[in-house]
C-alpha positions as CSV (number, residue, x, y, z in Angstrom):
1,X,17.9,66.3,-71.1
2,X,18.4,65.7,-67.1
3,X,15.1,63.7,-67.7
4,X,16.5,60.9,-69.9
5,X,19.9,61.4,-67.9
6,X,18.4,60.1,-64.9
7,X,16.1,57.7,-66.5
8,X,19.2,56.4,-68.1
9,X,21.1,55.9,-64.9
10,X,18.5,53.6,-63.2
11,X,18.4,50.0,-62.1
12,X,16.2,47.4,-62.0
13,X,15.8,44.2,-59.8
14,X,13.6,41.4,-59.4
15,X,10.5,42.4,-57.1
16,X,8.8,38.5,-56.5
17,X,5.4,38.9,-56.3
18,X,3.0,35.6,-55.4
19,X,-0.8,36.0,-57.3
20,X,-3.3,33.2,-55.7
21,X,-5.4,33.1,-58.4
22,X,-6.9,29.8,-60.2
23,X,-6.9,31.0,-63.5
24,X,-3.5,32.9,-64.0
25,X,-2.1,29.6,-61.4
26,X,-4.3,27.5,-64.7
27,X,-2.7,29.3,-67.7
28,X,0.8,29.1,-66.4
29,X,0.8,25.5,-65.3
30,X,-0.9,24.2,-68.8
31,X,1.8,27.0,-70.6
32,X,4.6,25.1,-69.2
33,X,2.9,21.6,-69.8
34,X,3.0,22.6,-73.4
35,X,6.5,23.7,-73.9
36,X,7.6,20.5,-71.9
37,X,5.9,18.2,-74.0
38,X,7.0,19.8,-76.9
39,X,10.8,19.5,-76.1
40,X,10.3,16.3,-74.9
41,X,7.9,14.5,-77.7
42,X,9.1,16.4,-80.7
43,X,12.6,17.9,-80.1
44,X,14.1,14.9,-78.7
45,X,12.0,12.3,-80.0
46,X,11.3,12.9,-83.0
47,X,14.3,15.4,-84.4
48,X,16.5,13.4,-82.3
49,X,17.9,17.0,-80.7
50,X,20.6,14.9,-78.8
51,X,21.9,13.7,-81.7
52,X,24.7,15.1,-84.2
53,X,24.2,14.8,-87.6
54,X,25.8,14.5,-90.5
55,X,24.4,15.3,-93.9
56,X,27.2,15.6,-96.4
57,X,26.6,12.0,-97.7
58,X,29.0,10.5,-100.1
59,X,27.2,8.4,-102.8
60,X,28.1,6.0,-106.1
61,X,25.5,4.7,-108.2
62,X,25.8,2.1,-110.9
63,X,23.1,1.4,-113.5
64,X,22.2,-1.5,-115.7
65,X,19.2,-2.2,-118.0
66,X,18.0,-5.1,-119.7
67,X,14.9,-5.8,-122.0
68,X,14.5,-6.6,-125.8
69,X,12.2,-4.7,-127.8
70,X,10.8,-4.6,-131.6
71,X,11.2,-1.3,-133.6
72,X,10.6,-0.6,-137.0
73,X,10.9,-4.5,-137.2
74,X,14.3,-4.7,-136.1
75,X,14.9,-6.2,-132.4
76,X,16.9,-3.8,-130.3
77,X,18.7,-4.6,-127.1
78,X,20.3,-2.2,-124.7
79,X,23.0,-1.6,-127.4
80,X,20.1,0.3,-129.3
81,X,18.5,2.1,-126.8
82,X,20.3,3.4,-123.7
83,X,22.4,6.2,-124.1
84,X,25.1,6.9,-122.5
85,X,25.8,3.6,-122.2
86,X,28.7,3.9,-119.2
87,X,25.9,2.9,-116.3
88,X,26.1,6.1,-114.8
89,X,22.9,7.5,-112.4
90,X,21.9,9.5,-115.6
91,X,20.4,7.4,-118.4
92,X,18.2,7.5,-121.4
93,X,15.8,4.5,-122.5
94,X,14.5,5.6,-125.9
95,X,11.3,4.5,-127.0
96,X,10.5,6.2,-130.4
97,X,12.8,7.5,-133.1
98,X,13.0,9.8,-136.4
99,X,15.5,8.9,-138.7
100,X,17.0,10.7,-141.5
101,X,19.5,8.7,-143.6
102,X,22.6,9.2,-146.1
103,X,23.2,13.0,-145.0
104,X,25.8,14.7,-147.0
105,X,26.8,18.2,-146.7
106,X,25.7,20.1,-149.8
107,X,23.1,22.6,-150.3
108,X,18.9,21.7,-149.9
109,X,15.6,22.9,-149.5
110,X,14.5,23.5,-145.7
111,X,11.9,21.0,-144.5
112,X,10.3,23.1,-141.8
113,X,6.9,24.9,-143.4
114,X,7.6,28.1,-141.5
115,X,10.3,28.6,-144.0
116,X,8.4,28.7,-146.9
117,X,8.4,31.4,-149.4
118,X,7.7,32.4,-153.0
119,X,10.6,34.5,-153.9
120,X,14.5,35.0,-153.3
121,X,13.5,37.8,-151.5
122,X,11.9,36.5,-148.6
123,X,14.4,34.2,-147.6
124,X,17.0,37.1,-147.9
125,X,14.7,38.9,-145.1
126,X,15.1,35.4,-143.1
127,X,19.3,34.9,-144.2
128,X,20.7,36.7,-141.2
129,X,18.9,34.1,-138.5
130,X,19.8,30.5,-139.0
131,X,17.6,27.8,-140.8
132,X,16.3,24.9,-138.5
133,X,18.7,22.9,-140.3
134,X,21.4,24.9,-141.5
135,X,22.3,28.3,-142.9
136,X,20.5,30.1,-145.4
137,X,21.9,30.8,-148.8
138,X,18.9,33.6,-149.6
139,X,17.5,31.5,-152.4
140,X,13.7,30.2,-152.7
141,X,13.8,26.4,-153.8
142,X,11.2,23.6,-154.5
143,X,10.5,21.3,-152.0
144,X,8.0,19.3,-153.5
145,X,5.5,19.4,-156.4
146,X,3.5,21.2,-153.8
147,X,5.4,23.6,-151.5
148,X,8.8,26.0,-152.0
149,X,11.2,26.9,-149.1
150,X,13.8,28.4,-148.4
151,X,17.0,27.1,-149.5
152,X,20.0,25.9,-146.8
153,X,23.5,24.9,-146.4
154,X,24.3,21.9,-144.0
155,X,23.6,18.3,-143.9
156,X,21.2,16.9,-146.7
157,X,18.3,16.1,-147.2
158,X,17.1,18.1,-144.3
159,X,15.1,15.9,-141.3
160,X,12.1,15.8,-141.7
161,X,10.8,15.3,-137.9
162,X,6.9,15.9,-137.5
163,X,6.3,12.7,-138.8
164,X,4.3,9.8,-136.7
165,X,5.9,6.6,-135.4
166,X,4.7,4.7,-132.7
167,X,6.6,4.1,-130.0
168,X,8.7,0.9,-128.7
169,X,6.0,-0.3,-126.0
170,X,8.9,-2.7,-124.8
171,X,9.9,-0.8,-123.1
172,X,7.7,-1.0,-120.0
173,X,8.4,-4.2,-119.6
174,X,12.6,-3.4,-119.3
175,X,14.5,-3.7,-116.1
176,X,16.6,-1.2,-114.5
177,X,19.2,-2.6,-111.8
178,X,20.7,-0.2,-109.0
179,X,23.6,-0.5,-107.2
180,X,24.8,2.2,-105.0
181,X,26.7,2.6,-102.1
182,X,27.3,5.3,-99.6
183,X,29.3,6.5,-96.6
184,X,29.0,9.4,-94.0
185,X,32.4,10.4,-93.8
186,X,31.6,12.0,-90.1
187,X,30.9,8.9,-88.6
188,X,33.2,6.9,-91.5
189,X,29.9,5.0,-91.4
190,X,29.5,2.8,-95.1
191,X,26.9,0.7,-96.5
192,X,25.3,0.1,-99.9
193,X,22.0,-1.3,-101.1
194,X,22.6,-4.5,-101.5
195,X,21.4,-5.9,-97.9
196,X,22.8,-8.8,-95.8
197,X,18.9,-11.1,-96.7
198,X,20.0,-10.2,-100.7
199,X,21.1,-13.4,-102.4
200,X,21.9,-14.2,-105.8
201,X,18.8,-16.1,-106.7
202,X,16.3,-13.4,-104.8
203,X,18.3,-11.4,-107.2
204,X,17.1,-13.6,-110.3
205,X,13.6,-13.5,-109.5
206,X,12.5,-10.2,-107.7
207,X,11.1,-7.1,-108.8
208,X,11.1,-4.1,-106.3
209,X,7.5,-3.4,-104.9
210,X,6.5,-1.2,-101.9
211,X,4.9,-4.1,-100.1
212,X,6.9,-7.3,-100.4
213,X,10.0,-6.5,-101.9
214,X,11.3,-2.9,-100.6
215,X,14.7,-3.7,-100.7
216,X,15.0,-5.2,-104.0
217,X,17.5,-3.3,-106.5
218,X,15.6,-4.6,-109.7
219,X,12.8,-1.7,-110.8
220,X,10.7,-2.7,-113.6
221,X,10.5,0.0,-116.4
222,X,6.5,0.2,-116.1
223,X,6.1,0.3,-112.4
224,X,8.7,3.0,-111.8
225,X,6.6,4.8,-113.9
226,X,3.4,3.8,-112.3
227,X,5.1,4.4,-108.9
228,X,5.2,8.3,-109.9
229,X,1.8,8.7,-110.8
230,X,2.1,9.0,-114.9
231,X,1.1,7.0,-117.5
232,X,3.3,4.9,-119.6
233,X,1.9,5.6,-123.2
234,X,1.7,9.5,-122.7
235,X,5.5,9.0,-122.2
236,X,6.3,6.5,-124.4
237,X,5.1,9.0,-127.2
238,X,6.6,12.5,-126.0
239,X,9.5,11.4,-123.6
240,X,9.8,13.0,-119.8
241,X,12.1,12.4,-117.3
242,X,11.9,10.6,-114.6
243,X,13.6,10.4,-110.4
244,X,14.3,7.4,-109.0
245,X,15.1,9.0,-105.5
246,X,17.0,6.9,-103.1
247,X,16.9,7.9,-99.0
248,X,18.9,6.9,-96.1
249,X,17.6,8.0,-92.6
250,X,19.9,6.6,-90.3
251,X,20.0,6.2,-86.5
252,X,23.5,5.5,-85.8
253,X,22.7,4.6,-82.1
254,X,20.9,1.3,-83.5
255,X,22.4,-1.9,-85.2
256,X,23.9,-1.3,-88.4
257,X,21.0,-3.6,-89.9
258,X,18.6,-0.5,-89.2
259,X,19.8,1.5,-91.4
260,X,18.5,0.7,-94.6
261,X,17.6,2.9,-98.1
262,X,14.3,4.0,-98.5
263,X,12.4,4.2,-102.8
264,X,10.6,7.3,-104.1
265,X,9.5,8.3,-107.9
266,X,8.7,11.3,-109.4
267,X,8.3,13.0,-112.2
268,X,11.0,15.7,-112.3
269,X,9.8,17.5,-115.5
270,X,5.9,17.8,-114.5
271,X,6.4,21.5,-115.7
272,X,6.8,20.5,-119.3
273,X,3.9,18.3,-119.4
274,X,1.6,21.1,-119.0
275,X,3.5,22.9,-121.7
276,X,2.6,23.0,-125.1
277,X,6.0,24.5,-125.9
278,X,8.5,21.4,-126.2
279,X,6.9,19.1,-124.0
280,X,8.4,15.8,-123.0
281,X,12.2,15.0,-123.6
282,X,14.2,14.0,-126.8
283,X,17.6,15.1,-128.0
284,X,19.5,13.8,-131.2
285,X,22.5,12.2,-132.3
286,X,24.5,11.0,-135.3
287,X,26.1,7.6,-136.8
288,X,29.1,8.7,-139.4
289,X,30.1,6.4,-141.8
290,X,32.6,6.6,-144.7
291,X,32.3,6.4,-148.5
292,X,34.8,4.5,-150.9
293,X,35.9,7.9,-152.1
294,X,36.2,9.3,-148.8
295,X,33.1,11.5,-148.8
296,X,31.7,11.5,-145.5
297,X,28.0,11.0,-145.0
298,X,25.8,10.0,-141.5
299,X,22.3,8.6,-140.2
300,X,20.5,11.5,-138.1
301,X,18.4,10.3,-135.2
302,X,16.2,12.2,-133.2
303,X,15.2,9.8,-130.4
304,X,12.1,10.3,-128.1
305,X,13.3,9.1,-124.9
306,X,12.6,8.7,-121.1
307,X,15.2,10.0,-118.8
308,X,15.5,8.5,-115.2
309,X,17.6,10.4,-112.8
310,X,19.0,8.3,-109.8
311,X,19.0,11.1,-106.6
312,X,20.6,9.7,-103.5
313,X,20.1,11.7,-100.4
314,X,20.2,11.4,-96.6
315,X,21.8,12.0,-93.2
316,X,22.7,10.1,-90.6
317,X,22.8,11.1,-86.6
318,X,24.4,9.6,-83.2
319,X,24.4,10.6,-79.9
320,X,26.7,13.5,-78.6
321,X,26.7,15.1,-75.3
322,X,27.1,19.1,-77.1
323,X,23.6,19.3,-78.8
324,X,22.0,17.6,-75.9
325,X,23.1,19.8,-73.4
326,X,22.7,23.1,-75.6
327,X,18.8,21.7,-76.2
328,X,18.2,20.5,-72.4
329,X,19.4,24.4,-71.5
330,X,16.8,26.0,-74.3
331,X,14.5,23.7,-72.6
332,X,15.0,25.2,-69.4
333,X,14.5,28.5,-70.5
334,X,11.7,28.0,-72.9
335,X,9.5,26.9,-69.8
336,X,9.9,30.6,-68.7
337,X,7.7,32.0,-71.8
338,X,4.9,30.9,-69.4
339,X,6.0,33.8,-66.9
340,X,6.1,35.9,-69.8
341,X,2.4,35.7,-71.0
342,X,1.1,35.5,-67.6
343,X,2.8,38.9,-66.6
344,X,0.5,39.9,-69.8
345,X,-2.7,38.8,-69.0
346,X,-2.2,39.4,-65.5
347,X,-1.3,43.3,-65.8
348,X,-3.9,43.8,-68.8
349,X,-7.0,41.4,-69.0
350,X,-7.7,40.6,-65.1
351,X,-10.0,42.1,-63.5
352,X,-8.2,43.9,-60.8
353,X,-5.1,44.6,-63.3
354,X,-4.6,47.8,-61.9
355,X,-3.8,46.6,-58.3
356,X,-1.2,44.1,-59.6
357,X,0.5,46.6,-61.3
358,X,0.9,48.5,-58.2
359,X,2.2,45.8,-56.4
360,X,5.0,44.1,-59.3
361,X,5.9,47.7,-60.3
362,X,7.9,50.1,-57.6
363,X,9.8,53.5,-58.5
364,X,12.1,53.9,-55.5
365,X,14.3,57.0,-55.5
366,X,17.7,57.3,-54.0
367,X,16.5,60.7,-52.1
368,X,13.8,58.9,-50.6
369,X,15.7,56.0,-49.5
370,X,18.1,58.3,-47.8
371,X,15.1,60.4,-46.2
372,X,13.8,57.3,-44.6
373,X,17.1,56.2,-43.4
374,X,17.9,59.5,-42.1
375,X,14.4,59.2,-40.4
376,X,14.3,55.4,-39.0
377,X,18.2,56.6,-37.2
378,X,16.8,59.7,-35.2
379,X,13.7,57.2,-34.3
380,X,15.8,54.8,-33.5
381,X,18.8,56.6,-31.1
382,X,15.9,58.3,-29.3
383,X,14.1,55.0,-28.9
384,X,15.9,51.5,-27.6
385,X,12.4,49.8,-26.9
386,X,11.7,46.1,-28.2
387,X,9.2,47.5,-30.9
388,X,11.9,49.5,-32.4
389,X,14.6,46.8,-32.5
390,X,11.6,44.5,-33.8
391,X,10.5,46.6,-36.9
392,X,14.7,47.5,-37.7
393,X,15.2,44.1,-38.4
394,X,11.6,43.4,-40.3
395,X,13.1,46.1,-42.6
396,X,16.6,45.2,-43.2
397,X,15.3,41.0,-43.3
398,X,12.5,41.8,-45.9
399,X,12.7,39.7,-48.7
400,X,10.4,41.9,-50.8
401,X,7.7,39.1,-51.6
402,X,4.1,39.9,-51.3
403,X,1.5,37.4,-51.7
404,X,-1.5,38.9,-53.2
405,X,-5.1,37.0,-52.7
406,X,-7.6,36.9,-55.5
C-alpha cells in the first residue's frame, strides 16, 4: 500500500536527450515530412479544412415531360401516362398497362389459379384470409368451362393481370425537363439550374449529354436510362425506378459562375431486379364513372411504370478564420507523432536500446537529492577553492541535455 502511495505521489519532467544517429535522425525527418504533406495537400487542399461548410441545402424541383406514344392503338400524351401529374420531383412514366373494364360491385369468381378448388369446403378453409380481389363468400364457383375457384365479394369481374402486352416503346424517346433551384441558407447563397449561357432557343434544341451539353435541363427518357447502366426494354416490360441525382459542390470563395450542378443516374431499386419476388415497379388505379340509374361502375388499371426520383444534394464552403486555426493547431501537434514512434524504435529495436533507456529514463528520489545537497554544503564550507565554485555552478546551471553519439 505505501508502494503505490509513493508511486502515486511522483512527478515527471521532460529529460531532453539529443541521439546522433542517421537512421532514427531518417525516420523522424521523413515522419514529419509525411504528416506535413498530408495536412497541407489533403486537409487543406483538397477538404478545404479552412473552410466552413454548410450542408443543410434548401432545394425545389419542378418536373415536366413531353413525348407522344401509341398504345393499344390509341395515341397517349402526358395526360395518359404521367402520374401524379402536379410536376413534382416524384413521377411516374408508364409504359405498359392491364386493364379491366365495367367493374361493378357484386359477387364473382376469383381470377387468381391459387384459389382454385373443387368444393365449398376448401374455400371455407381459405374464407378467413382475404381473396386477391376481394373477400371470400366460402363458395366454390366456375370460372370457366375449364377451371373452378373460389367465389368473392368486391369489384367484378375480377382482373385478370398475368396477361402479356407489350409495352409503349415511346417512351424512350420522351423528354423530361428539370428545373430546380437551391439556396444555402448559411451563406443566403441562391442559384438554380438554369445557367447565365442558357437561352431560350439552346433550350429548344438541346438534350443533356455528359460531353457537350452538361448543363442542359432537357434529359431524354432513353439516355437517362442508358446513363445508369440498364437497358430500356428490360424496364419497359417490368417497371423500375429510377435517380436522377442532382449535386452542387460549391466553393464560395470563387465567382458565383463556379458554382454550377453536377448529373448522376442510378438505378435506386437494383435490389428488386435480382428478385424474382415482385420485381420491377407497378401500382394501380381506378376511373369511376356513373350509370343512368346511378349504379356506380369503374375501369381498373394496373400500369407497369418507370419511376424517376429527382435527389438534390450538396454543400457549399467559404473561408472562416475558426476551422483554419483549430486545423493549423492539429497540424502542429500531429507533427509530434514522429517523436512518438521514434521514442519506440529507439528504446526497443536499436541496437544499443538499452543504453538509451538509461539515459532518457532517471528515478531521482527526494532522499537522495537531499543527501547530495547535504554533502555538496559540508564540501563546499570547508573548501572556497575555484574548482569548487566551478563545479557549484555546473550543477545548479545544468540544463539536463545529453547528447548521445551513435
Amino acid at each position: 500500500m505505501m508502494g503505490c502511495i509513493t508511486d502515486f505521489f511522483t512527478y515527471g519532467t521532460t529529460k531532453s536527450v539529443v541521439v546522433k544517429s542517421w537512421t532514427i535522425g531518417i525516420i523522424n525527418r521523413v515522419v514529419q515530412l509525411l504528416i506535413i504533406i498530408y495536412f497541407i495537400g489533403w486537409v487543406f487542399v483538397h477538404e478545404k479544412a479552412y473552410q466552413v461548410r454548410d450542408t443543410a441545402i434548401e432545394s425545389s424541383v419542378m418536373t415536366k415531360v413531353k413525348g407522344f406514344g401509341v398504345y393499344n392503338n390509341r395515341v397517349m400524351d402526358v395526360a395518359d401516362y404521367v402520374t401524379p401529374t402536379q410536376g413534382a420531383s416524384v413521377f411516374c412514366i408508364i409504359t405498359k398497362l392491364i386493364t379491366t373494364e365495367n367493374q361493378i360491385q357484386g359477387v364473382c369468381p376469383e381470377s387468381e389459379k391459387k384459389y382454385s378448388c373443387t368444393s365449398d369446403n376448401d374455400c371455407k378453409k381459405k374464407k378467413e384470409k382475404p381473396g386477391g380481389n376481394g373477400l371470400m363468400t366460402g363458395r366454390c364457383v366456375t370460372f370457366n368451362s375449364s377451371l373452378k375457384t373460389c367465389e368473392i365479394t368486391g369489384w367484378c369481374p375480377a382482373e385478370i393481370d398475368y396477361i402479356e402486352t407489350e409495352p409503349m416503346m415511346e417512351v424512350e424517346n420522351f423528354t423530361i425537363f428539370i428545373k430546380n433551384s437551391i439556396r444555402f441558407p448559411l451563406f443566403n447563397f441562391t442559384k438554380g439550374n438554369f445557367l447565365p449561357t442558357i437561352t431560350p432557343s439552346y433550350i429548344k434544341k438541346c438534350n443533356f449529354d455528359t460531353v457537350n451539353n452538361t448543363y442542359c435541363p432537357i434529359f431524354r427518357v432513353g439516355d437517362v436510362i442508358r446513363f445508369a447502366h440498364q437497358n430500356f426494354s428490360t424496364l419497359a416490360k417490368k417497371g423500375g425506378v429510377i435517380g436522377i441525382k442532382i449535386g452542387w459542390m460549391c466553393d464560395l470563395d470563387k465567382s458565383e459562375e463556379s458554382c454550377n450542378p453536377s448529373y448522376s443516374f442510378t438505378r435506386l431499386d437494383a435490389v428488386s431486379e435480382k428478385n424474382n419476388v415482385s420485381p420491377g415497379y407497378n401500382f394501380r388505379y381506378a376511373k369511376y364513372y356513373k350509370m343512368e340509374n346511378g349504379t356506380e361502375y369503374r375501369t381498373l388499371l394496373k400500369a407497369y411504370a418507370i419511376r424517376f426520383d429527382v435527389l438534390v444534394n450538396g454543400n457549399a464552403g467559404k473561408f472562416n478564420m475558426i476551422p483554419t486555426l483549430i486545423n493549423m493547431v492539429a497540424a502542429f501537434t500531429s507533427v509530434g507523432v514522429g517523436t512518438v514512434l521514434c521514442d519506440i524504435i529507439l528504446l526497443n529495436f536499436l541496437k544499443g536500446a538499452e543504453q538509451y533507456k538509461a539515459k532518457k529514463f532517471e528515478e531521482v528520489s527526494e532522499s537522495q537529492i537531499m543527501a547530495n545537497v547535504s554533502h555538496s554544503n559540508g564540501r563546499y564550507r570547508s573548501s572556497c577553492s575555484q574548482q569548487s565554485v566551478k563545479l557549484e555552478e555546473k550543477l545548479s546551471n545544468d540544463s539536463g541535455a545529453f547528447s548521445i553519439g551513435q
